[in-house]
DSSP file (Angstrom, degrees, kcal/mol; ACC not computed):
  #  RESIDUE AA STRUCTURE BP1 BP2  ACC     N-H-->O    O-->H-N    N-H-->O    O-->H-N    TCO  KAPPA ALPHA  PHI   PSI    X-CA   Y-CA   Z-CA
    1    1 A X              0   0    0      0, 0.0     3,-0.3     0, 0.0     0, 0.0   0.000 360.0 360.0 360.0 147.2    0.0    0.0    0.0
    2    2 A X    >   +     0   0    0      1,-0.2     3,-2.3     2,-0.1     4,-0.2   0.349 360.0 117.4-100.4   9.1    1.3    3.7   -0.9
    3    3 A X  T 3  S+     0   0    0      1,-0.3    -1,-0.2     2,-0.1     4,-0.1   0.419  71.5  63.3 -65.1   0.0   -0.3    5.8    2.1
    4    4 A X  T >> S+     0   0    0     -3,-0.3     4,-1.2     2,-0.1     3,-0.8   0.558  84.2  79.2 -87.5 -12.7    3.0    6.6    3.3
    5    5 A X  H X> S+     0   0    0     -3,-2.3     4,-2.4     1,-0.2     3,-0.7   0.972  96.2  49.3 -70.6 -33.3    4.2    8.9   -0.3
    6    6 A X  H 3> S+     0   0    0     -4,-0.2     4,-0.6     1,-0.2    -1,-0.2   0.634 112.2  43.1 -82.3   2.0    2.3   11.8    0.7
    7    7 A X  H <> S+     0   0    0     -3,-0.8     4,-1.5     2,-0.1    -1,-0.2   0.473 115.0  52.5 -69.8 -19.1    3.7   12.0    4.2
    8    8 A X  H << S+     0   0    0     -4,-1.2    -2,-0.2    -3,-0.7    -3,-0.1   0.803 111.5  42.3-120.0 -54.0    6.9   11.4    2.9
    9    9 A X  H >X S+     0   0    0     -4,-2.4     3,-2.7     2,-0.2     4,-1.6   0.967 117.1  50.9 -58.0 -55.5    6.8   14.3    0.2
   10   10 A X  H 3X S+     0   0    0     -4,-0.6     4,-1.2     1,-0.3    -2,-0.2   0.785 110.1  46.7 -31.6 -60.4    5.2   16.5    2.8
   11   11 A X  H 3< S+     0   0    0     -4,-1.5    -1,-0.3     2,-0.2     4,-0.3   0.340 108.8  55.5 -73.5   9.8    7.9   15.7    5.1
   12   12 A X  H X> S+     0   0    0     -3,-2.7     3,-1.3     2,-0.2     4,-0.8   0.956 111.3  45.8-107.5 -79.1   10.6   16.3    2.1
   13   13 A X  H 3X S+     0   0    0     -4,-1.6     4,-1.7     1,-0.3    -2,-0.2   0.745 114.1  48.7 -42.7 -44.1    9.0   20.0    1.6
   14   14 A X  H 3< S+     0   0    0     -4,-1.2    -1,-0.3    -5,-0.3    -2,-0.2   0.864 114.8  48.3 -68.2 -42.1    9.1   20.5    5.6
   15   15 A X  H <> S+     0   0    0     -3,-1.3     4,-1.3    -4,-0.3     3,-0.4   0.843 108.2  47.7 -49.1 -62.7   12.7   19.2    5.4
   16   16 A X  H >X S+     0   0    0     -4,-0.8     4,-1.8     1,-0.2     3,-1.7   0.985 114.2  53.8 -73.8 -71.7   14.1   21.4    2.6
   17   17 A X  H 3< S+     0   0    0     -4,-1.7    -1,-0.2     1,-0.3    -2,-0.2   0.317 109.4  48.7 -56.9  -3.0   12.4   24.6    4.5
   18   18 A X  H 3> S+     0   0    0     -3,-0.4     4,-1.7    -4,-0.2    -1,-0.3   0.643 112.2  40.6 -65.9 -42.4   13.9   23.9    7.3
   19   19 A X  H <X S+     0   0    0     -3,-1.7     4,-1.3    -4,-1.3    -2,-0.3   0.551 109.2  59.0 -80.4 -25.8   17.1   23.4    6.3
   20   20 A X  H  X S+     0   0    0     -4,-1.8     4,-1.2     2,-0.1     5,-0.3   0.887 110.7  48.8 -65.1 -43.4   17.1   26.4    3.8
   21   21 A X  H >> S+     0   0    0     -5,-0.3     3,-2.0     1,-0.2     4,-1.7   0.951 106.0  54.2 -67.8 -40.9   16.2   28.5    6.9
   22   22 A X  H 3X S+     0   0    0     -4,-1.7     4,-0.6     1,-0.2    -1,-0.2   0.664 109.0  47.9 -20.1 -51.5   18.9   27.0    8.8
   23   23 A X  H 3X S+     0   0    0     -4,-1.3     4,-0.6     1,-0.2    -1,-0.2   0.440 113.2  52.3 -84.9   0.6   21.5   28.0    5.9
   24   24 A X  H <X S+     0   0    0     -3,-2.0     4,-1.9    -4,-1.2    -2,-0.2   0.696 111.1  41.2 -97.8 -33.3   20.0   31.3    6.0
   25   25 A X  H  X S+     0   0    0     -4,-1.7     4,-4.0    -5,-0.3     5,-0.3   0.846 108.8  60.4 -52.2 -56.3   20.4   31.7    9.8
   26   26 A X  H  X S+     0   0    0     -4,-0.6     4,-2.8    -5,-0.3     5,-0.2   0.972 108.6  47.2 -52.3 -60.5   24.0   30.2    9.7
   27   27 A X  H  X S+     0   0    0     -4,-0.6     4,-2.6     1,-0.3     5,-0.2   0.931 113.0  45.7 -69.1 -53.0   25.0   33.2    7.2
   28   28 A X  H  X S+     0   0    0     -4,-1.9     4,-2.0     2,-0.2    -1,-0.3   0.968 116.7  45.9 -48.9 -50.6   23.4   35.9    9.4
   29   29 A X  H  X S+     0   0    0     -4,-4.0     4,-3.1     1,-0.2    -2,-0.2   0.899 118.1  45.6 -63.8 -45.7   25.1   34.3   12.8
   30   30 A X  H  < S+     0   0    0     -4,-2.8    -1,-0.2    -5,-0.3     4,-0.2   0.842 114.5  44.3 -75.8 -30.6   28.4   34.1   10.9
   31   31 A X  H  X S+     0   0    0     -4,-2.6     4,-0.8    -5,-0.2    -2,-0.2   0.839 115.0  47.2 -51.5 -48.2   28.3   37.3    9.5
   32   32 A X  H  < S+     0   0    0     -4,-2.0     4,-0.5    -5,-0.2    -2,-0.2   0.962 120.6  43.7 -57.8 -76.4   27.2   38.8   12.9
   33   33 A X  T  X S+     0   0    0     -4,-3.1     4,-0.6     1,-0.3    -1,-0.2   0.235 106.4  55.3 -65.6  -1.1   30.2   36.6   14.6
   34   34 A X  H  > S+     0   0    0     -4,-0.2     4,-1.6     2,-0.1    -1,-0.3   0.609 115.2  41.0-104.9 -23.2   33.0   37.2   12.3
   35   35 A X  H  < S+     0   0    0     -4,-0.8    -2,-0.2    -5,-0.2    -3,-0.1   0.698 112.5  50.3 -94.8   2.5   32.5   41.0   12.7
   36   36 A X  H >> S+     0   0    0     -4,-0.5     3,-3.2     2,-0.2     4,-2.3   0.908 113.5  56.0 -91.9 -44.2   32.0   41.0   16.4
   37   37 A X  H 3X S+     0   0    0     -4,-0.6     4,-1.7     1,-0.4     5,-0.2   0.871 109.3  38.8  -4.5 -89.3   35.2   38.8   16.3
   38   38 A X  H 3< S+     0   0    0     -4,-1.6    -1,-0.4     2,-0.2    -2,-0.2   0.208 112.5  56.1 -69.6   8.3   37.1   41.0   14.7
   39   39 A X  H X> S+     0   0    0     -3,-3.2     4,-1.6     3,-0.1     3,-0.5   0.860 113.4  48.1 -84.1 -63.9   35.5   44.1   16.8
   40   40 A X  H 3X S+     0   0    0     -4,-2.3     4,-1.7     1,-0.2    12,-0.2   0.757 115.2  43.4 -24.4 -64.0   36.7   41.8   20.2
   41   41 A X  H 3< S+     0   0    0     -4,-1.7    -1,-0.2     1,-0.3    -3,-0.2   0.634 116.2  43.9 -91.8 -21.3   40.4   41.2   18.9
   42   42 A X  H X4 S+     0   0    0     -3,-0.5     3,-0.6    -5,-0.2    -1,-0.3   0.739 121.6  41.3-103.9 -31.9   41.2   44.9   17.5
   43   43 A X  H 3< S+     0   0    0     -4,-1.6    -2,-0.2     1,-0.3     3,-0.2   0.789 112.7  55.4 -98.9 -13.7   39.6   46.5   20.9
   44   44 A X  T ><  +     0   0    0     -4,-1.7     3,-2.3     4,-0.2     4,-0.4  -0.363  67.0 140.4 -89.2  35.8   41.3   43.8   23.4
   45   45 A X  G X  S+     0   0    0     -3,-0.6     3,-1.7     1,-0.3    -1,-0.2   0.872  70.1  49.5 -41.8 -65.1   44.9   44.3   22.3
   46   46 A X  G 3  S+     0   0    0      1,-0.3    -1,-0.3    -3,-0.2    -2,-0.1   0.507 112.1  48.6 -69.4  -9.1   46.4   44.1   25.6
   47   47 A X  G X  S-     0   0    0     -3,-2.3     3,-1.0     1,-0.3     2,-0.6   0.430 103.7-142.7-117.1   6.2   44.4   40.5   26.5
   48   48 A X  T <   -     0   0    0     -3,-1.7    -1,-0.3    -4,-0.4    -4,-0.2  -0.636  47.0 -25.9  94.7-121.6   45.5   39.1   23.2
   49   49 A X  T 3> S+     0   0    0     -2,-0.6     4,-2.5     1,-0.1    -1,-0.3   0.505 111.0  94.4-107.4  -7.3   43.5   36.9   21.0
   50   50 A X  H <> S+     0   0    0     -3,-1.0     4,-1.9     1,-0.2    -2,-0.1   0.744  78.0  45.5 -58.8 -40.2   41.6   35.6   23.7
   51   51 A X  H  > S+     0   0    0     -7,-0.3     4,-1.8     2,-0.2    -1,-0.2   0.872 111.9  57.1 -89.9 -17.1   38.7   37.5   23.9
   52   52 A X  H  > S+     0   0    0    -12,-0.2     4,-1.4    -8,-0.2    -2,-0.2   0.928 107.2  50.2 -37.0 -49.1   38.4   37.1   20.1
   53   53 A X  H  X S+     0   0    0     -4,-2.5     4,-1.6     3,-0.2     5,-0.3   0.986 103.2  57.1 -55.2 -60.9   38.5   33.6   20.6
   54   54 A X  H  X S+     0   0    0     -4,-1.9     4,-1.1     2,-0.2     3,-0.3   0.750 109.0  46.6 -39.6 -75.1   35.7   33.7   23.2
   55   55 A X  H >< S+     0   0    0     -4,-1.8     3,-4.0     1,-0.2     5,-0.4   0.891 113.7  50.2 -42.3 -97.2   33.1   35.5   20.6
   56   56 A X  H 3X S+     0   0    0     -4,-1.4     4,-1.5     1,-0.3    -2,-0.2   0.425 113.1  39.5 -35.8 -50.6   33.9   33.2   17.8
   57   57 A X  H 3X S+     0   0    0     -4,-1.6     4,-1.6    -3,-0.3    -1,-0.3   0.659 113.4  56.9 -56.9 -24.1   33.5   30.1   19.5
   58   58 A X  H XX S+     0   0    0     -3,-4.0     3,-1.0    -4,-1.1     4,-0.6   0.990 117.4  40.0 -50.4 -81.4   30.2   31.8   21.5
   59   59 A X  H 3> S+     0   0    0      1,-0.2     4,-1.0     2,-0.2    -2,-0.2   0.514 115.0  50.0 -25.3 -42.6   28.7   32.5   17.6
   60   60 A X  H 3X S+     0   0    0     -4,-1.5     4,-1.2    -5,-0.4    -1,-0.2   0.891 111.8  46.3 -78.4 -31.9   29.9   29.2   16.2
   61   61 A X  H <X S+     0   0    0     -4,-1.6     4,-1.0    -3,-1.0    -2,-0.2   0.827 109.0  60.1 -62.7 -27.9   28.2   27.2   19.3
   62   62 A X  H >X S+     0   0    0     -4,-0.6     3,-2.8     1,-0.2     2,-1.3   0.903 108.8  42.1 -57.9-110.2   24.9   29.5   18.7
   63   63 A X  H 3X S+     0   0    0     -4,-1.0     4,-1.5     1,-0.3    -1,-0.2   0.542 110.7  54.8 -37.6 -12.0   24.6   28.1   15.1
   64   64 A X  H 3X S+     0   0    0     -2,-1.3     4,-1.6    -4,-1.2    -1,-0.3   0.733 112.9  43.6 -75.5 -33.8   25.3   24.5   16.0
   65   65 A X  H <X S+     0   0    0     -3,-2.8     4,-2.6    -4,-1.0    -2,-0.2   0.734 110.7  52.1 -87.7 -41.0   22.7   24.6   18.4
   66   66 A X  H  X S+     0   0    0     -4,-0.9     4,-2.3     2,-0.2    -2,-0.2   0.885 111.8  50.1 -82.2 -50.2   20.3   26.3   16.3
   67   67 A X  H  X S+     0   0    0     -4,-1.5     4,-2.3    -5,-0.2    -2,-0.2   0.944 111.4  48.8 -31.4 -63.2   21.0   23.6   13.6
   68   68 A X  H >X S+     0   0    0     -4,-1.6     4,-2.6     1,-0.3     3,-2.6   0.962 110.7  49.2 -45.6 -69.0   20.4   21.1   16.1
   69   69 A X  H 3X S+     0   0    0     -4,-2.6     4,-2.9     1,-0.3     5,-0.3   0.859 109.6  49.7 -21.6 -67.8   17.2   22.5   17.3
   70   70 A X  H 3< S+     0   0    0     -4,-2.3     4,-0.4     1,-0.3    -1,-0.3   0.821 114.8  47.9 -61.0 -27.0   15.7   22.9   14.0
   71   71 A X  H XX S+     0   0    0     -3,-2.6     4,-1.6    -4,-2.3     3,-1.1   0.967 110.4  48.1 -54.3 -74.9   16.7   19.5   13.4
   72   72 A X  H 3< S+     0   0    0     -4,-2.6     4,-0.3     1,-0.3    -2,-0.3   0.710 115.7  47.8 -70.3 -34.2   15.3   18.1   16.8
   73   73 A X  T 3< S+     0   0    0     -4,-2.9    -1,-0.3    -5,-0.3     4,-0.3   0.363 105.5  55.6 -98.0  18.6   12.0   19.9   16.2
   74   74 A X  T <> S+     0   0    0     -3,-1.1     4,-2.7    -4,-0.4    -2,-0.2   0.755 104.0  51.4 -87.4 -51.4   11.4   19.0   12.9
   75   75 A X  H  X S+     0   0    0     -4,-1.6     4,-1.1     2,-0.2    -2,-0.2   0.647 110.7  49.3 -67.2 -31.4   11.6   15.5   13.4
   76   76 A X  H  4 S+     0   0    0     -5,-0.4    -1,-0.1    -4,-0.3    -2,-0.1   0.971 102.7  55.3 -75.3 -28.4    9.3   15.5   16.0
   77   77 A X  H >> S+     0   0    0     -4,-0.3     4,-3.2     3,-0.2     3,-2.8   0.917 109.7  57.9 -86.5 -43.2    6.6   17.5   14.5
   78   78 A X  H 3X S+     0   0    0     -4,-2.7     4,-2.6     1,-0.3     6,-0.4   0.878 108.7  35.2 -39.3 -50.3    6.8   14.8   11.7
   79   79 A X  H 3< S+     0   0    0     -4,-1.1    -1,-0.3     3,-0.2    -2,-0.2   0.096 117.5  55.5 -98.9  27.9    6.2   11.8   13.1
   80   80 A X  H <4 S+     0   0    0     -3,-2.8    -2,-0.2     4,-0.1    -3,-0.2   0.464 119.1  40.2-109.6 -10.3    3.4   13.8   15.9
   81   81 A X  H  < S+     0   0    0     -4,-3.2    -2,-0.2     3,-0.1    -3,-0.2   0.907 136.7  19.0 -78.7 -77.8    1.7   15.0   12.4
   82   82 A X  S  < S-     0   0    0     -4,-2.6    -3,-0.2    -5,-0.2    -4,-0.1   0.825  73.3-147.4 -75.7 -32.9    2.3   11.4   10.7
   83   83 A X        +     0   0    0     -5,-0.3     2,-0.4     1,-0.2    -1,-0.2   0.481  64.3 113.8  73.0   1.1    2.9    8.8   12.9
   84   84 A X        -     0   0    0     -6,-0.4     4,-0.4     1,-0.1    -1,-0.2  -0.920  62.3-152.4-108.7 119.9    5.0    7.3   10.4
   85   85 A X  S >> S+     0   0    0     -2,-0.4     4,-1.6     1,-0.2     3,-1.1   0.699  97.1  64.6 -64.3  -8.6    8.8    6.7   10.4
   86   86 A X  H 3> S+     0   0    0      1,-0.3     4,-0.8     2,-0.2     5,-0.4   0.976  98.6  62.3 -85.3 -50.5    8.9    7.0    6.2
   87   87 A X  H 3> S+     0   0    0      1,-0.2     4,-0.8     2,-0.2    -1,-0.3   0.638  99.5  42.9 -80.4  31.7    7.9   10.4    7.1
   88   88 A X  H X> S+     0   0    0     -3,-1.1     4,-1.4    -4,-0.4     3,-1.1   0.871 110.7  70.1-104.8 -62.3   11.2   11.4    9.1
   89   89 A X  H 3X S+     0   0    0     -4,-1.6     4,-0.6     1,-0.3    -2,-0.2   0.648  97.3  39.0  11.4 -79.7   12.4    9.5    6.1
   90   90 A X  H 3X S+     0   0    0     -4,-0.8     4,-1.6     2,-0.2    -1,-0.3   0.666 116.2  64.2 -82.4 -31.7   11.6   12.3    3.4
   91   91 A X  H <X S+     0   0    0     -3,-1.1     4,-2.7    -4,-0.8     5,-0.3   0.988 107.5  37.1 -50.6 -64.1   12.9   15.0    6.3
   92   92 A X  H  X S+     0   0    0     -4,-1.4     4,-1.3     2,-0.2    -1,-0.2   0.637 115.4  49.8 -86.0 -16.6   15.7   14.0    6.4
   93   93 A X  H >X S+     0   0    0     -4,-0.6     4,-2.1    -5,-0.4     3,-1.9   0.954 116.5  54.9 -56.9 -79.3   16.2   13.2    2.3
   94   94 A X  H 3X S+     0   0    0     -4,-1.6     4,-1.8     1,-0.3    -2,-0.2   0.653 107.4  43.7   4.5 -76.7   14.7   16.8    2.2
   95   95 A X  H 3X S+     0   0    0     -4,-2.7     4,-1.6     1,-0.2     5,-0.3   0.875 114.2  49.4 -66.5 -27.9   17.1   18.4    4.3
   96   96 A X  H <X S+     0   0    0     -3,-1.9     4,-1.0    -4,-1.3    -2,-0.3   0.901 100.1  63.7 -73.0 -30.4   19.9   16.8    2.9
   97   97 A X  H >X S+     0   0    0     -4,-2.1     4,-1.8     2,-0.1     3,-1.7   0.976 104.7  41.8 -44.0 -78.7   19.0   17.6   -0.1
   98   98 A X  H 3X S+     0   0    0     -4,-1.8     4,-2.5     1,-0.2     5,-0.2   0.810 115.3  50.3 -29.1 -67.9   19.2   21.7    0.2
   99   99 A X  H 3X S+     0   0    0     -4,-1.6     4,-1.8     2,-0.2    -1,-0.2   0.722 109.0  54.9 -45.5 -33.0   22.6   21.6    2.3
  100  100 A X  H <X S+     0   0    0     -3,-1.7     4,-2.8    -4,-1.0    -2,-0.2   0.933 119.7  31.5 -73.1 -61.5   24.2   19.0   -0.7
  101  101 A X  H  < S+     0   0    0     -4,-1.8     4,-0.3     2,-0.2    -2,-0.2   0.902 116.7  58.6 -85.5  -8.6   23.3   21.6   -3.6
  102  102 A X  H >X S+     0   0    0     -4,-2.5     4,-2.6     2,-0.2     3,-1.3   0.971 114.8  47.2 -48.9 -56.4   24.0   25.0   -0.9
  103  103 A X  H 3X S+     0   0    0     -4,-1.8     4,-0.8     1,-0.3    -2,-0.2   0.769 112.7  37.5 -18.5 -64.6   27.2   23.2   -0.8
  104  104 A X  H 3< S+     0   0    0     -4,-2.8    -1,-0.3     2,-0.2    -2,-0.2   0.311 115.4  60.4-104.1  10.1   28.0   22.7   -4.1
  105  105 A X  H <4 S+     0   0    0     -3,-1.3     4,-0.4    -4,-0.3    -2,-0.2   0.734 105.6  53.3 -51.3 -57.1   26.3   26.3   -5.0
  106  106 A X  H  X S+     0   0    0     -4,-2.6     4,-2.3     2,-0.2    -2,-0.2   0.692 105.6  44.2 -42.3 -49.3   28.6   27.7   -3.0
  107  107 A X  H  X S+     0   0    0     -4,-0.8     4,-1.0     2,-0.2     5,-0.4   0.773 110.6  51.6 -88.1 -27.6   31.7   26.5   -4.2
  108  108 A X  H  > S+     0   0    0      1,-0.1     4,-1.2     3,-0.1    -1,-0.2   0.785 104.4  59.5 -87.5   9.1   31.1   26.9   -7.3
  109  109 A X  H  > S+     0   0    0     -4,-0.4     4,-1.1     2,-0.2    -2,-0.2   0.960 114.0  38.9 -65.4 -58.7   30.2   30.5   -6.3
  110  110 A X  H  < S+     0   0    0     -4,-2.3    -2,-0.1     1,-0.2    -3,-0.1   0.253 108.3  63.5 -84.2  12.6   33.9   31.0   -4.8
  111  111 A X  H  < S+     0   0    0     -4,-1.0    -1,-0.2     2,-0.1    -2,-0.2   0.748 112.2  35.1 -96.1 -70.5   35.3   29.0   -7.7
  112  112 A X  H  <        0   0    0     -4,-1.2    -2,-0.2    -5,-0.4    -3,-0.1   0.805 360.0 360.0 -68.7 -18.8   34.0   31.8  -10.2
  113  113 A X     <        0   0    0     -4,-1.1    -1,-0.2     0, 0.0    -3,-0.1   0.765 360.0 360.0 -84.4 360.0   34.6   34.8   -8.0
């Protein structure tokens, strides 16, 4: 029986938007953190690199977390909408999908510039 392909697509679309927002997040937070970074390192002379460090690693743990998150509530709202494990299935195709061609968008962005 096919009653799992439209949970599965659903969860595909749910997946992919999630993960697009994710890569959209990541860029704001890295943007945000490489210039608070460099704010940190240029205005802390005398304490070194240290409080540079501090901020970047604060900014990178922020987006790891925020990945996770989106991750961890994504799956959950899938299988409490389906009940099904194929659709955590199609999340996860989903997301993987977006990140795979952001990825390979990307480089071939910094390949041509």
């Amino acid at each position: 029986d096919n009653d799992w392909i439209p949970a599965a697509s659903m969860s595909f679309l749910f997946g992919s938007i999630l993960s697009a927002a994710c890569g959209y997040m990541g860029m704001h937070v890295a943007t945000e953190g490489n210039c608070r970074t460099a704010a940190a390192c240029y205005s802390s002379r005398e304490e070194g690199l240290s409080r540079g460090l501090q901020v970047a690693f604060r900014s990178g743990a922020c987006m790891g977390l925020g990945v996770v998150s989106f991750a961890i509530l994504g799956l959950t709202m899938c299988y409490a909408i389906f009940g099904n494990t194929n659709a955590l299935g199609g999340f996860g195709f989903g997301s993987s999908a977006v990140a795979l061609f952001a990825r390979v968008g990307g480089g071939i962005y910094t390949k041509a510039a």
